[in-house]
C-alpha positions in Angstrom: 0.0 0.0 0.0 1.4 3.3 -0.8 1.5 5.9 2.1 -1.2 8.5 2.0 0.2 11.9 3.6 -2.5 14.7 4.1 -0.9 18.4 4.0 -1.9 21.6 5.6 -0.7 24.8 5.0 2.3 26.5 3.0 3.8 25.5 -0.4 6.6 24.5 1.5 4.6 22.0 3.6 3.5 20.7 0.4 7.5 20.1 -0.8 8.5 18.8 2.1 5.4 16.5 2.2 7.1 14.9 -1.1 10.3 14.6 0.6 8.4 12.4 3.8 6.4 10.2 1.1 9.8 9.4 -0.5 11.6 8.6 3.4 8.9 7.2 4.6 8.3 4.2 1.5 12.3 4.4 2.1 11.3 3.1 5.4 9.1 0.5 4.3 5.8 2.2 5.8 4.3 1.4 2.2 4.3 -2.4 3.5 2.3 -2.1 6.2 -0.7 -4.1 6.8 -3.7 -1.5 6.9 -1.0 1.4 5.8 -0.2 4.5 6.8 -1.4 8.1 6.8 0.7 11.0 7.6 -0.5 14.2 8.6 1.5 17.2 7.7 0.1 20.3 10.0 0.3 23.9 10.3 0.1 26.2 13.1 -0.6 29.2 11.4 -3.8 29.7 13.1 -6.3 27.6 15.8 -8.7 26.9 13.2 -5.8 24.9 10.9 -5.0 23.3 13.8 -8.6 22.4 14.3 -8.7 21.1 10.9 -5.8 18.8 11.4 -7.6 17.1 14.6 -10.9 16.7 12.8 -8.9 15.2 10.1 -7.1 12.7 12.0 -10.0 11.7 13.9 -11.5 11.0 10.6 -8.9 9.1 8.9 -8.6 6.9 12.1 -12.8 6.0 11.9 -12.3 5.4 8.1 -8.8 3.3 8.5 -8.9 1.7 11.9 -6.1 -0.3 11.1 -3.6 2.0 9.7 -0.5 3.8 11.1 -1.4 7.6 12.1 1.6 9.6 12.6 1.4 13.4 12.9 3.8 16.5 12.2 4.7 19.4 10.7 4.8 22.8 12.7 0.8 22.1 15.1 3.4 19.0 16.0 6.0 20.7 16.4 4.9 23.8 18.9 2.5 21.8 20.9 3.3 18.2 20.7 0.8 16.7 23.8 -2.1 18.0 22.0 -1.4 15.3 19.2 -0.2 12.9 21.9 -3.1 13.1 24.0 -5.4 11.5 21.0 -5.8 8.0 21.2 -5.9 8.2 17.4 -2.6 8.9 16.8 0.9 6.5 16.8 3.6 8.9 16.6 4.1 12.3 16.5 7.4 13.7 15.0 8.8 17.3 14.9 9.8 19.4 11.9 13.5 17.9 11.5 12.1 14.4 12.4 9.8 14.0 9.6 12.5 14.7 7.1 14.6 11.5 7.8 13.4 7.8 7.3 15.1 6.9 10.5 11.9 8.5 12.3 9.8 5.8 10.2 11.3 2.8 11.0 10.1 0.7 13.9 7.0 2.3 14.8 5.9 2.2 18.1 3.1 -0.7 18.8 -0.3 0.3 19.3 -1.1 2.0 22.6 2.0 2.6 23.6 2.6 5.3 26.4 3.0 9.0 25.8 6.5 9.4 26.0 7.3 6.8 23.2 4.7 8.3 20.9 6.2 11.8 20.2 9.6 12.3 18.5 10.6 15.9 18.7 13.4 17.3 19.3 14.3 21.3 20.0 14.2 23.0 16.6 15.7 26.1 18.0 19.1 23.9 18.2 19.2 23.0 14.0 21.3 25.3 12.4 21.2 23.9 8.2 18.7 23.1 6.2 19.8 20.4 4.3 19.0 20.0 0.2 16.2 17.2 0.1 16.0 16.4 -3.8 12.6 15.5 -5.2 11.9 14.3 -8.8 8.5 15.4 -9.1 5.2 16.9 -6.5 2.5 14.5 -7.0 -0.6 16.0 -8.7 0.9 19.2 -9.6 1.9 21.1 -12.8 4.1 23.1 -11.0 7.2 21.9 -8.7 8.0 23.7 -5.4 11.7 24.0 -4.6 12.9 24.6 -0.7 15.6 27.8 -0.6 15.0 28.5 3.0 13.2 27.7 6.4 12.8 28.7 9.6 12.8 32.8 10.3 15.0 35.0 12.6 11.8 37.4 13.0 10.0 37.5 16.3 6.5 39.3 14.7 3.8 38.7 17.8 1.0 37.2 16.5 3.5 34.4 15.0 4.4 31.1 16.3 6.0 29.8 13.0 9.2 30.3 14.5 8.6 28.1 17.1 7.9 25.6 14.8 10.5 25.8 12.2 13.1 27.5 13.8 15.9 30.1 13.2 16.5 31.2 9.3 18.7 28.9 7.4 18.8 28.5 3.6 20.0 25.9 1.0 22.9 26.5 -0.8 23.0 28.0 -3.9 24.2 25.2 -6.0 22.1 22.8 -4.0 19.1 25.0 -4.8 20.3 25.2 -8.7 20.8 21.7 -8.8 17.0 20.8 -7.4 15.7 23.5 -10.3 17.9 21.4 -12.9 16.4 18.2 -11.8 12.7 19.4 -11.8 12.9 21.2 -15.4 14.5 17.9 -17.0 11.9 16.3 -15.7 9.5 18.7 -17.9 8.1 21.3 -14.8 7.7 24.4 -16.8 7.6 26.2 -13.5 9.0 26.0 -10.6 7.8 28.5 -7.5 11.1 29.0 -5.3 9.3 28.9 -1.4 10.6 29.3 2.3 9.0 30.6 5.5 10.8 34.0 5.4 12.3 34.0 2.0 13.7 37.5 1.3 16.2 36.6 4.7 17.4 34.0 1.9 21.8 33.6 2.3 22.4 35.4 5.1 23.7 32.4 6.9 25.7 31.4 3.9 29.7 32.2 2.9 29.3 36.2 1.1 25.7 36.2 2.1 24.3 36.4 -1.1 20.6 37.7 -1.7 17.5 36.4 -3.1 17.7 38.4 -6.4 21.2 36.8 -6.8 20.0 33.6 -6.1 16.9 33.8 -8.9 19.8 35.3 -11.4 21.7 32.5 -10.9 18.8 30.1 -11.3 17.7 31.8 -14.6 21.1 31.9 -15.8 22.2 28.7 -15.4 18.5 27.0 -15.9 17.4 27.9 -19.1 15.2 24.9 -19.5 13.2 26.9 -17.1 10.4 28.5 -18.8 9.0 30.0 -15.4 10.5 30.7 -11.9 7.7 32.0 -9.6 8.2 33.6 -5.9 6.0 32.3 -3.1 6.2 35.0 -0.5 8.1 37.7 0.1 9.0 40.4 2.7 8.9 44.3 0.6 10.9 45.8 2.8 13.9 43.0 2.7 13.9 43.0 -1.2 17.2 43.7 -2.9 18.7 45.5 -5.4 19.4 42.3 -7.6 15.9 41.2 -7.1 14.0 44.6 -8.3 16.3 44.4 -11.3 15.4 40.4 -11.8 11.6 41.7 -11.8 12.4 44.4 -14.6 14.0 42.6 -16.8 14.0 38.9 -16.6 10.8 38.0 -18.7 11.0 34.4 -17.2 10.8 35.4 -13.5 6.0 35.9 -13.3 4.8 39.1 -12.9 3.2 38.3 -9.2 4.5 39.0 -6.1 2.6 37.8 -2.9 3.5 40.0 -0.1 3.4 39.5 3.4 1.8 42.8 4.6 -0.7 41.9 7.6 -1.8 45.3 8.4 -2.3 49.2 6.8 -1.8 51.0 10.3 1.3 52.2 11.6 0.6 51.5 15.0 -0.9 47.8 14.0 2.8 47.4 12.5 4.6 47.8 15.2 2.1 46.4 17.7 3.0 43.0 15.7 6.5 44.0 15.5 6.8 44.2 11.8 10.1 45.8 9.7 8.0 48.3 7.6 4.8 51.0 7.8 1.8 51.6 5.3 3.4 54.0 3.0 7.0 51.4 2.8 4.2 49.2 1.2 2.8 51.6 -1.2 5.7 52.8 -2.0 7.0 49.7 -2.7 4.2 48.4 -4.8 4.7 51.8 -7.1 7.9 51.2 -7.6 7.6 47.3 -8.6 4.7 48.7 -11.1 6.8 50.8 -13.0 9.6 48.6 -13.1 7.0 45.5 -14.3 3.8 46.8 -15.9 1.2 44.9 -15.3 2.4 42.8 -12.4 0.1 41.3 -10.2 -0.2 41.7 -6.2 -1.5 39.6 -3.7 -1.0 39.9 0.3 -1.8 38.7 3.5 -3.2 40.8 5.9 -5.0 40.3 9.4 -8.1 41.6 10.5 -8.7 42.3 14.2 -5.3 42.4 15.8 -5.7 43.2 19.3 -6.1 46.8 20.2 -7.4 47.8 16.5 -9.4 50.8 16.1 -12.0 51.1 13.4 -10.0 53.9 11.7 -7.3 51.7 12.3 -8.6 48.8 10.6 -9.9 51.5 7.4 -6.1 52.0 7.0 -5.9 48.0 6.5 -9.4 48.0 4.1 -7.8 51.1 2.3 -4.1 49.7 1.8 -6.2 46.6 -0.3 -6.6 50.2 -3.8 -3.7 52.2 -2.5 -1.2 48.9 -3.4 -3.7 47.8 -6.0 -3.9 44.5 -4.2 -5.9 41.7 -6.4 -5.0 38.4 -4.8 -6.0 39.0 -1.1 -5.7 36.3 1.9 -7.2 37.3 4.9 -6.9 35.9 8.0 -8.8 36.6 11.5 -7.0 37.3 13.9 -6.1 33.9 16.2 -4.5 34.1 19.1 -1.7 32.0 19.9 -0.7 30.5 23.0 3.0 31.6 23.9 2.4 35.0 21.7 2.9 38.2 23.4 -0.3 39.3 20.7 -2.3 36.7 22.9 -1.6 38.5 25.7 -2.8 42.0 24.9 -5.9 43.6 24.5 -8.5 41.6 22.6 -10.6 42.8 20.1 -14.5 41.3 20.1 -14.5 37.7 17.9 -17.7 39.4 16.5 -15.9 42.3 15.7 -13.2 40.3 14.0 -15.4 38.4 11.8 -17.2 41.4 10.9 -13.9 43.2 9.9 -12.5 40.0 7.7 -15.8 39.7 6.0 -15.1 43.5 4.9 -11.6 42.8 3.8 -12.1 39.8 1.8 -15.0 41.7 0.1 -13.0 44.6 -0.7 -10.3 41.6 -2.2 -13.0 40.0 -4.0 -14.2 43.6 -6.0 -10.7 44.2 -6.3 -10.2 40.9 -8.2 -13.4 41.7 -10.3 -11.7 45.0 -11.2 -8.6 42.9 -12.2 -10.2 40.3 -14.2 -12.4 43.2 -16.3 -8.9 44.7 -17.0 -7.6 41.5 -19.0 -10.2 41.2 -21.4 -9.3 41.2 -24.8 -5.9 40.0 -23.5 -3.3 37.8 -24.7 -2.0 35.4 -21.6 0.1 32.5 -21.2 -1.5 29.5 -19.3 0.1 27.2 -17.5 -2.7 24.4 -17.5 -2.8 22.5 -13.8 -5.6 20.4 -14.5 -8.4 19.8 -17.5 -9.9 22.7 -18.0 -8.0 25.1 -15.6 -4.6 27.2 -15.6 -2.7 29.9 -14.4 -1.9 33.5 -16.0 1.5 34.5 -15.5 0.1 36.9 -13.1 -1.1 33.8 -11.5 -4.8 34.7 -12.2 -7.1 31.7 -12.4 -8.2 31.3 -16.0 -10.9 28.3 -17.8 -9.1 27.4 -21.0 -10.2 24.3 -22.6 -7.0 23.3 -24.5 -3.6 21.1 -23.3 -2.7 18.7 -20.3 -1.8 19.5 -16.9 1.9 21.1 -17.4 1.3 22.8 -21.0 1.3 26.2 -21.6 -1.4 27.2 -24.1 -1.0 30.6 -25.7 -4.8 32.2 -25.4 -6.7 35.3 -25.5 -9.2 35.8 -22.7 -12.8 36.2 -23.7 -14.2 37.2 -20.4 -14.6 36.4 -17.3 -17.5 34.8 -14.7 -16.5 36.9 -11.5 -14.3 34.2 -10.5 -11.8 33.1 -12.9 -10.8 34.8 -16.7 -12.6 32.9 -19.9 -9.8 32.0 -22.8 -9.7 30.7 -25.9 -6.4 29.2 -26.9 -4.3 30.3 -29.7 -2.2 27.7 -29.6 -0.4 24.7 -27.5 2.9 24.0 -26.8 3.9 20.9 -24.6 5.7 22.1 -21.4 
C-alpha cells in the first residue's frame, strides 16, 4: 500500500510532504498491513489546527487499522495536543519528519506518551539540508525549498517556534533541485521558504534572493518559469528589483506578506516596515513591471485595533492595487505576546474580515475586467484550468496539466478569466 500523507498549509509543507512520502516508503511504511497516513500540520492559526484534529479523527474512523503519525509545525509547537489522542501513533517534529530513520520501527499500538512523540528542539538545527525530489505529486508546478525557519519575532507568530531560526540551502544545492525538476519537464518551478527575502544570510558572502533567482535563470534555461512564493517588501534587494524588470521568465506576481495598513498595528505586531513602505514599494515594482500582479496577507482584528485603524488596512487593499487578497482573522496563539494583549471582540473580527475579503474579491473583479481582450500564457494545472503568468485563475479548454497554451481571454464569470487558446505547446 502506498503511504497517503495529508498536508496543511504553506507550499513548503507541500514540498516537504514529497520529501516524507519518498523517506517514509524508504522506510518501508508502504508495507504495512492497513497502511499509513501521515499528517503534515500547520500552526498558522487555531482553526488549521482544528482542521488537522478533525482530520485525524477521521482518517482513524475510516482506517482503523492503519498507522497515524502526525507532524509538521501544530506537531511541532505543541506536541501533547497530538499525543493526548488515542488516534494517533507517533508524533514527530519538523527535523524528524525529514529523515526515514523516524519511520522505521513504529511504536506498537497503545504505547505510552512518552514513546509516541519524537521531537526534538528545533531552535538547536542550524542547516537546512537540500532534500532532492523528482516530481510533486498532482501538480503542474514543482516547489523547490531555498529557505526555512525565520530569525523574526513578529507577535501574532508562532511559526518560529515551529520551524526555527533562518537557514537556507545552498545556492548550488538549490540550482541543482531547479535542474532536476525542469529535466523532468516542470515548466515552473515556484522557489518557497518561510521568510524567504532573509534567503543567504547564513551562507559564505551572504548572497541575496535576487542573486539567487539570477543564478537560477542563468544557469536553468530549461526553465520557462521561476515563480516567488512569499516575500517580505521591505527585505527585497537590489538584484531582485532588477530580476523583476527585466527577466521576462521570473512571473509578474509578487505575494506579499503585509498583515496590516496602520502604523501603530505594525509595530504592535513588531513588523520591519509602515503603510506608506508598502505603497511605496508596490509603485515602484509597477513601474519597473507593468502589469504585475499583487497579492498579500493581511490580518483583520489584531488586538487593540481601532475602526480607523482597521480602514487603514481596508484602504491599503486600492492604495497597493492588491488583487489576490488572503485574509486571515486574527487567532491568538498560545505563547504569543499578541495573545496576551488587548483583545478585540470575535464578533468584531469576523465582521472586519468579511469586509476585507470583500474589498479583495471587488478588487479581483476589477482585475479580471482589465484583462479582457488580452493575450496570456496559461500554465494548465488540470483539465480545463490554468494559471496567468500573473497567477490569475483562467478556464481554457485546451492542453494537459503542465502545458502552456497561448490564449486570449474572452471574459470572465467573476471568479476566474474565460480563454480561448491560440495555440499549444507541450511544457
Amino acid at each position: 500500500m502506498a503511504v497517503d500523507i495529508v498536508t496543511f498549509g504553506c507550499r513548503l509543507n507541500t514540498y516537504e510532504s514529497e520529501v516524507m512520502r519518498r523517506e517514509a516508503e524508504t522506510a518501508g511504511l508502504g508495507g504495512l498491513e492497513g497502511g499509513a497516513v501521515i499528517f503534515n500540520t500547520c500552526a498558522v492559526t487555531a482553526e488549521a489546527v482544528r482542521q488537522a484534529k478533525q482530520s485525524i479523527r477521521k482518517a482513524r474512523r475510516e482506517s482503523p487499522d492503519a498507522r497515524i503519525i502526525v507532524t509538521g509545525c501544530a506537531a511541532q509547537t505543541d506536541p501533547a495536543a497530538f499525543v493526548a489522542m488515542d488516534e494517533v501513533d507517533l508524533v514527530l517534529g519538523n527535523e524528524e519528519k525529514l529523515r526515514s530513520s523516524s519511520y522505521r520501527a513504529l511504536p506498537d499500538f497503545g504505547v505510552n506518551d512518552t514513546e509516541k512523540a519524537r521531537v526534538n528542539d528545533i531552535m538547536s538545527v542550524r542547516e537546512t539540508a537540500s532534500h532532492m525530489v523528482d516530481a510533486i505529486e498532482g501538480r503542474a508546478r514543482a516547489f523547490v525549498q531555498v529557505q526555512n525557519g525565520c530569525d523574526h519575532r513578529c507577535t501574532f507568530c508562532i511559526i518560529p517556534f515551529g520551524r526555527g531560526n533562518s537557514r537556507s540551502v545552498p545556492m548550488g544545492a538549490v540550482v541543482e533541485q531547479v535542474k532536476r525538476l525542469a529535466g523532468n519537464g516542470y515548466a515552473e518551478i515556484v522557489l518557497t521558504g518561510v521568510d524567504m527575502t532573509s534567503y543567504g544570510a547564513d551562507l559564505p558572502g551572504a548572497p541575496r534572493l535576487g542573486k539567487l533567482v539570477k543564478t537560477i535563470l542563468k544557469q536553468v534555461p530549461d526553465v520557462k518559469r521561476l515563480r516567488l512564493s512569499s516575500i517580505d517588501s521591505i527585505e527585497a534587494d537590489d538584484d531582485l528589483l532588477d530580476a523583476i524588470a527585466n527577466e521576462n521568465r521570473l512571473m509578474p506576481h509578487l505575494h506579499l506578506s503585509l498583515q496590516a495598513g496602520d502604523d501603530m498595528i505594525l509595530k504592535r505586531m513588531k513588523r520591519r516596515h509602515l503603510r506608506d513602505d508598502s505603497i511605496r514599494f508596490c509603485e515602484e515594482v509597477r513601474r519597473l513591471r507593468p502589469g504585475i500582479v499583487f497579492g498579500a496577507d493581511i490580518i483583520a482584528g489584531f488586538p487593540t485595533e481601532t475602526e480607523a485603524m482597521f480602514q487603514n488596512s481596508l484602504g491599503i487593499v486600492e492604495e497597493c492595487g492588491l488583487t489576490h487578497l488572503h485574509v486571515f482573522p486574527f487567532s491568538p496563539r498560545a505563547g504569543t505576546p499578541a495573545a496576551r494583549m488587548p483583545q478585540v471582540d470575535r464578533a468584531v473580527v469576523k465582521a472586519r474580515a468579511a469586509r476585507l475579503r470583500a474589498a479583495g474579491d471587488a478588487a479581483y473583479a476589477g482585475h479580471l475586467a482589465t484583462l479582457a481582450g488580452t493575450r496570456q500564457s496559461i500554465l494548465v494545472e488540470r483539465d480545463g484550468i490554468g494559471r496567468t503568468e500573473g497567477f490569475t485563475l483562467t478556464a481554457i479548454a485546451a492542453g494537459a496539466p503542465g502545458d502552456i497554451v497561448d490564449a486570449v481571454v474572452t471574459g470572465h464569470d467573476g471568479r476566474q478569466l474565460l480563454a480561448s487558446p491560440l495555440s499549444a505547446r507541450a511544457a
